[in-house]
N, C-alpha and C positions, 0 to 999 in steps of 0.2 A: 326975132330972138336969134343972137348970136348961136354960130355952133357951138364955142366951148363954154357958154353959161349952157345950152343944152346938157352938154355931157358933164360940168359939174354936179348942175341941180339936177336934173332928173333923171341919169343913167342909173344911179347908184340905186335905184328903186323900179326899177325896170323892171327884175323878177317876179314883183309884186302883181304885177298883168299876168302872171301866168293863172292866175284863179278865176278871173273873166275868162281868158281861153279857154280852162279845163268847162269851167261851165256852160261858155258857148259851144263846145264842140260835143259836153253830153249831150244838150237839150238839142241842139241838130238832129244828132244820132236819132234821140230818139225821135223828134218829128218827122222824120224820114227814114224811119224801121219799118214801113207797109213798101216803101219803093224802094228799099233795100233786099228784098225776098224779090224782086224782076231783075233789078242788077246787083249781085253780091259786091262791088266793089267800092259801092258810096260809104259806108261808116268807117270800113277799113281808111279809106282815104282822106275822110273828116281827121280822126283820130293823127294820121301823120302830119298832117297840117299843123296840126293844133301841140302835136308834139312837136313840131319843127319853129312854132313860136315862140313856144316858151322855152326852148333849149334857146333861141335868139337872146330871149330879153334876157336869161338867167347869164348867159355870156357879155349881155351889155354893162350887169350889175356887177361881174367878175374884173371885167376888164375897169370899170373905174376905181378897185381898189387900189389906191396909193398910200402908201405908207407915211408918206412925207406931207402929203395934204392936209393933214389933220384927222381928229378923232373922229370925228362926227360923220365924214364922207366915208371912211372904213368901216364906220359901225352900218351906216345903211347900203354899202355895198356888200358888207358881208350877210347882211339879211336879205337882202334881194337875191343875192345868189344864191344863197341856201333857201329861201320861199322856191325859186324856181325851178330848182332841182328838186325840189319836194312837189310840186307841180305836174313838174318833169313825169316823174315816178309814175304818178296816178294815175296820168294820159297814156304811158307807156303800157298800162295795166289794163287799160280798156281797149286802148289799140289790139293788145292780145286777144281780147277774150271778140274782140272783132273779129280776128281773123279767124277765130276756131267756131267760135257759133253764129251763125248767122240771124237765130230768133225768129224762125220761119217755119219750125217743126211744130205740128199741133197735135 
């Protein structure tokens, strides 16, 4: 596959991965909240990952908006961007609540 049928067809929907991330980087977290109370730094560090993906993909789905291409690549660029930035958010949300509790207090 060519690089730029890559970036026509499927950049514009790139954001759309950030809900597999956001999911893969909860259920981590929480699979590994017993060996996160030995080292505090694993979920904090999932959580940046995972924020650092979908800020990627939500940027791949920005950056194919073109005005001049047509409708249809603008409308699913600007969905993906905005799905990933809404993604973004969530991760960014859990990443916090990472770093302040660690879920280890009983």
């Amino acid at each position: 596959m060519s690089g730029r049928l890559l970036e026509r067809t499927y950049w514009p929907w790139a954001g759309l991965i950030g809900g597999p991330v956001w999911y893969a980087a909860h259920d981590l977290a929480f699979y590994l909240s017993g060996v996160n109370c030995e080292r505090g730094w694993i979920a904090p560090l999932i959580q940046v990952v995972a924020l650092t993906g979908a800020l990627g993909c939500s940027y791949l789905s920005y950056s194919s908006i073109d005005g001049s291409a047509g409708h249809r690549r603008s409308f699913a660029g600007t969905v993906g961007t905005g799905a990933g930035l809404l993604f973004s958010v969530a991760i960014l949300y859990q990443a916090l609540a990472a770093f302040v509790y660690d879920g280890c207090a009983r």
